[in-house]
C-alpha positions as CSV (number, residue, x, y, z in Angstrom):
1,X,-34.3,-156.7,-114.0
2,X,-31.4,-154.4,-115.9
3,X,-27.8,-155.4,-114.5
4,X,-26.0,-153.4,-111.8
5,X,-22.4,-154.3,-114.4
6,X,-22.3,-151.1,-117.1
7,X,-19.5,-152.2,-118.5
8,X,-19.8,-151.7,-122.3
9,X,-23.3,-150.5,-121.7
10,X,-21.9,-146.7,-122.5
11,X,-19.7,-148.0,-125.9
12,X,-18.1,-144.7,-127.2
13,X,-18.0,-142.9,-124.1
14,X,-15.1,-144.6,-122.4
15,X,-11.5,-143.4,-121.8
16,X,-9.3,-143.9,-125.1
17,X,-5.8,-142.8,-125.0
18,X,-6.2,-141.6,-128.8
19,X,-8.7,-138.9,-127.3
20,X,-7.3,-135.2,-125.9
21,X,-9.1,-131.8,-125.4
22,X,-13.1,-131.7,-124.9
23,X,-14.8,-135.5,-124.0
24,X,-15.1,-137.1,-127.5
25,X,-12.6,-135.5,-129.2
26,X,-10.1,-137.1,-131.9
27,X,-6.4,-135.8,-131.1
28,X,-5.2,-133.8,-133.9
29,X,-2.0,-135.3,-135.9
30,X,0.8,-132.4,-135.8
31,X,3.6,-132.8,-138.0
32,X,6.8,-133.6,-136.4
33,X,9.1,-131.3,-135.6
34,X,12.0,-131.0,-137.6
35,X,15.9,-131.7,-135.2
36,X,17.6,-128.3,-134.8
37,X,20.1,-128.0,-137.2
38,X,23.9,-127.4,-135.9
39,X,25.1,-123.5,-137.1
40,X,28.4,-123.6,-138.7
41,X,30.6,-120.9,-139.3
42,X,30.0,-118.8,-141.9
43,X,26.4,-120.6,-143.0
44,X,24.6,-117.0,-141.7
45,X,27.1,-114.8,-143.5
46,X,28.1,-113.9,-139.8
47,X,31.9,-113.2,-139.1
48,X,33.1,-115.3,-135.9
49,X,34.4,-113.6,-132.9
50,X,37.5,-114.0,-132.1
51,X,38.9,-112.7,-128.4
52,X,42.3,-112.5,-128.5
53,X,44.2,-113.8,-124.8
54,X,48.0,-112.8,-123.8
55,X,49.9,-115.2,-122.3
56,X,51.1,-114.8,-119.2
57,X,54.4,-116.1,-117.7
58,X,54.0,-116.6,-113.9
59,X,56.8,-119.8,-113.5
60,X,58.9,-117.1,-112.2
61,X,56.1,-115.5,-109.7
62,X,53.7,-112.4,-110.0
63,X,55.0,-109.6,-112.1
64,X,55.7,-106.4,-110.2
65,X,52.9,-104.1,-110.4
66,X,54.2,-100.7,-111.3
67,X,52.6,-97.4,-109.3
68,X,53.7,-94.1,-111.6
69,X,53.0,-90.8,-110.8
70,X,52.7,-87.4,-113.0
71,X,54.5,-84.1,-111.7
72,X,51.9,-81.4,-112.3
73,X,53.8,-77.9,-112.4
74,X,51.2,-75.4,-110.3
75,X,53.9,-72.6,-110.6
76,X,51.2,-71.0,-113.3
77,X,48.2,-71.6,-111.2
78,X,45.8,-74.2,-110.6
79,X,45.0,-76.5,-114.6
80,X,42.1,-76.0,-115.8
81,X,41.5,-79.9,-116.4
82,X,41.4,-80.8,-112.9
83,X,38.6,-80.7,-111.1
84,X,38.4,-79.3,-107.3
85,X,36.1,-81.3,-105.5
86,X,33.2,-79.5,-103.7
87,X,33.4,-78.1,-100.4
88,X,31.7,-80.9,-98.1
89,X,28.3,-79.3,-95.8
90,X,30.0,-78.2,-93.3
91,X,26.5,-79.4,-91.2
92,X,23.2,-77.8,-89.3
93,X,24.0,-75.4,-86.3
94,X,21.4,-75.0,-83.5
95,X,20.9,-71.1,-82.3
96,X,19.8,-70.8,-78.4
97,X,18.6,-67.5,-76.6
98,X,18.4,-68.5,-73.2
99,X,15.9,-66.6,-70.6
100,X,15.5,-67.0,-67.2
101,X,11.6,-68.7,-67.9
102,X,12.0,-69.9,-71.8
103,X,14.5,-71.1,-74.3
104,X,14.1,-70.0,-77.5
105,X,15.6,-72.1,-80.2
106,X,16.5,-72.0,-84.2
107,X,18.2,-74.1,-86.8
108,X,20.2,-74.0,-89.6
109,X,19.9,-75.6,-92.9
110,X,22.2,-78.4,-93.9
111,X,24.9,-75.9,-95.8
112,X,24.8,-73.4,-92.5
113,X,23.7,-70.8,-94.4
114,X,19.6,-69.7,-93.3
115,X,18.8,-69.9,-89.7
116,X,15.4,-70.8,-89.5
117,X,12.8,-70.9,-86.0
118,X,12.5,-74.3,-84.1
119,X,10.8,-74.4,-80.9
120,X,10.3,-72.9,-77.6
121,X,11.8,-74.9,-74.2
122,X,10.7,-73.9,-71.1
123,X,13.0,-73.9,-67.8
124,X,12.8,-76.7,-65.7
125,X,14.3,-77.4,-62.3
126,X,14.5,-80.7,-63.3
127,X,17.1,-79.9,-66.3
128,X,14.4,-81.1,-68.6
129,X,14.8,-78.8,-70.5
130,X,18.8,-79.8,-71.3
131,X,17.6,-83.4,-72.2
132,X,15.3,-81.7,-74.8
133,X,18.1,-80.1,-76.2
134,X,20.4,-83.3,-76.5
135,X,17.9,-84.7,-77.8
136,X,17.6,-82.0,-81.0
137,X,21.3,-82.4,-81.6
138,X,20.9,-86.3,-82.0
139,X,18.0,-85.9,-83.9
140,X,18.9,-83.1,-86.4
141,X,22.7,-84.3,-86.8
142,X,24.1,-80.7,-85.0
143,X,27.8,-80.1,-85.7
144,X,28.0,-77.2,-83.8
145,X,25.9,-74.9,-81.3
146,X,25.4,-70.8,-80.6
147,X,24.3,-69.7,-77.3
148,X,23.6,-66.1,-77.6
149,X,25.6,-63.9,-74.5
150,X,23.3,-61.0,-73.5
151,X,25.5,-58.2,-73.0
152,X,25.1,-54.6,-72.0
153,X,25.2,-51.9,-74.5
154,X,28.0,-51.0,-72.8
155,X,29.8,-54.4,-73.3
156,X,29.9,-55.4,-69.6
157,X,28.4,-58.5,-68.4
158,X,25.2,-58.8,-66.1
159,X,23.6,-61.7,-63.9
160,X,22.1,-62.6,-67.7
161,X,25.4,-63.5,-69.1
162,X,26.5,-65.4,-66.5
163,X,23.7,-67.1,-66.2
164,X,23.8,-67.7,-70.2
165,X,27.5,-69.3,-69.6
166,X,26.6,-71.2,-67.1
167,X,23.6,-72.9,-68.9
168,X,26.1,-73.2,-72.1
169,X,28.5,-75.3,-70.2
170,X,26.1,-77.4,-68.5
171,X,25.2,-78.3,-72.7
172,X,28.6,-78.4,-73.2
173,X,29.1,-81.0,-70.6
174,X,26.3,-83.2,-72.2
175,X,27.2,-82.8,-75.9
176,X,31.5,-83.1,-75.3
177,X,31.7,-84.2,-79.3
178,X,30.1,-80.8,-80.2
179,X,31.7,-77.5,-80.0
180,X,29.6,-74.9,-78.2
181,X,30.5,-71.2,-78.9
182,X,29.2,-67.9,-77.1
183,X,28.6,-65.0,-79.2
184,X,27.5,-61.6,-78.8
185,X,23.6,-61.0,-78.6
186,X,23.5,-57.6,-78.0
187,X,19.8,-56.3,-79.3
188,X,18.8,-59.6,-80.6
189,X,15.4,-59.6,-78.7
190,X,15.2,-55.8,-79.9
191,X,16.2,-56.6,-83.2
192,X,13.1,-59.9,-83.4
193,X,10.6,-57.8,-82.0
194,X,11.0,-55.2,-84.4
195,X,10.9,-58.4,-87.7
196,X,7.7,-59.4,-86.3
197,X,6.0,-55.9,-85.6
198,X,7.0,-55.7,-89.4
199,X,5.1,-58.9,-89.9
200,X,2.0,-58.1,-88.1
201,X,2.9,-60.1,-85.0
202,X,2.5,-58.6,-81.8
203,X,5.4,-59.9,-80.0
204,X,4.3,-59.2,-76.4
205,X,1.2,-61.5,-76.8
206,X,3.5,-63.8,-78.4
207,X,6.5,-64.5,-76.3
208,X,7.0,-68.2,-77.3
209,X,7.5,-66.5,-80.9
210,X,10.0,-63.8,-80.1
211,X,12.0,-66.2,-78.0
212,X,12.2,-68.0,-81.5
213,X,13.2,-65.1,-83.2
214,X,15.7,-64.1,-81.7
215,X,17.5,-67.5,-81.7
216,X,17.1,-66.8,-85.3
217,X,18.8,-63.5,-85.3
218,X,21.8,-65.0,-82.9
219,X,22.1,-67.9,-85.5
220,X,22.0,-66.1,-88.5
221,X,24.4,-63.4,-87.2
222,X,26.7,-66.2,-86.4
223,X,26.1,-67.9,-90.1
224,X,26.9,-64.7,-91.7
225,X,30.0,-64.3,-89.7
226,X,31.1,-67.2,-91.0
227,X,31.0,-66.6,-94.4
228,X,32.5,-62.7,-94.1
229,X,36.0,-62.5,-95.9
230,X,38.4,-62.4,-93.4
């Protein structure tokens, strides 16, 4: 009957400490690595560096620190060395062309210089409509707003102007950190209806679309009158 004991049954298969890598293999001798070997001064041909320090008395407390300024004569006009920083953005303006059933609304670029379309609002009992628009000034970072004043021909003022006011100062009311201006909007609707006959849009099938437009002809009037030499 073979014993249940293997020991030294398997002889050459046993764990030796002189064996590493794949089972049975001898450990290779590596030669020993040489101590690193202190760097002097000059033993490279390299130069040392040498960072100077000023001594600094401070027995007698912190030296003054002196603040001098440069007179710069302008009598001859403005030196061509300095540089005048840029004008800041003065920020986006929201046009509004308010009708008794819709509001049509447009928006400026960042510089205030192109009025472009937005949306329609309609009306709402509610005021709805109002929260909408404090909600567009949040969201699009409005510095200032143009409600468009629809005036007669003649110049007078009709149940639409007043109406207009009154629906600018109930924004107004809402938005106190933002000026609201009235302007002029004398054939604005005309003038939109006529851009987008030229575009092939027939403006009475699209009244959402001309209420647009002419908050873009009311903004852009109004972004152009700001840049007019005075």
């Amino acid at each position: 009957m073979r014993s249940s004991d293997n020991s030294g049954s398997d002889e050459g298969f046993g764990s030796n400490p002189g064996d590493t890598g794949p089972v049975g293999g001898r450990r290779r001798e590596l030669p020993a690595v040489p101590p690193a070997r202190p760097r002097t001064p000059g033993s490279t041909g390299e130069q040392p560096a040498h960072h100077p320090t000023t001594e600094i008395d401070l027995s007698q407390g912190f030296p003054p620190v002196k603040h001098e300024t440069t007179e710069i004569d302008l009598s001859g006009g403005w030196p061509q060395h300095l540089k005048v920083p840029p004008r800041r953005a003065r920020g986006r303006v929201l046009g509004i062309d308010v009708g008794t059933v819709r509001v049509g609304l447009a928006l400026s670029d960042p510089t205030g210089t192109l009025a472009s379309p937005l949306e329609t609002l309609r009306r709402a009992k509610d005021r709805s409509d109002l929260d909408r628009l404090v909600t567009l000034v949040v969201e699009h970072e409005v510095t200032e707003v143009v409600v468009g004043e629809p005036r007669h021909l003649s110049g007078a003022s009709g149940a639409s102007a007043v109406d207009a006011g009154n629906y600018a100062q109930e924004l107004a009311d809402r938005i106190a950190d933002v000026p609201v201006h009235m302007i002029d909007e004398r054939l604005s609707t005309v003038t939109a209806a006529s851009h987008l006959r030229e575009g092939g849009i027939d403006s009475r099938r699209q009244r959402p679309v001309i209420d647009q437009a002419a908050a873009v002809v009311i903004l852009q009037q109004y972004l152009d009158s700001r840049r007019a030499p005075t």
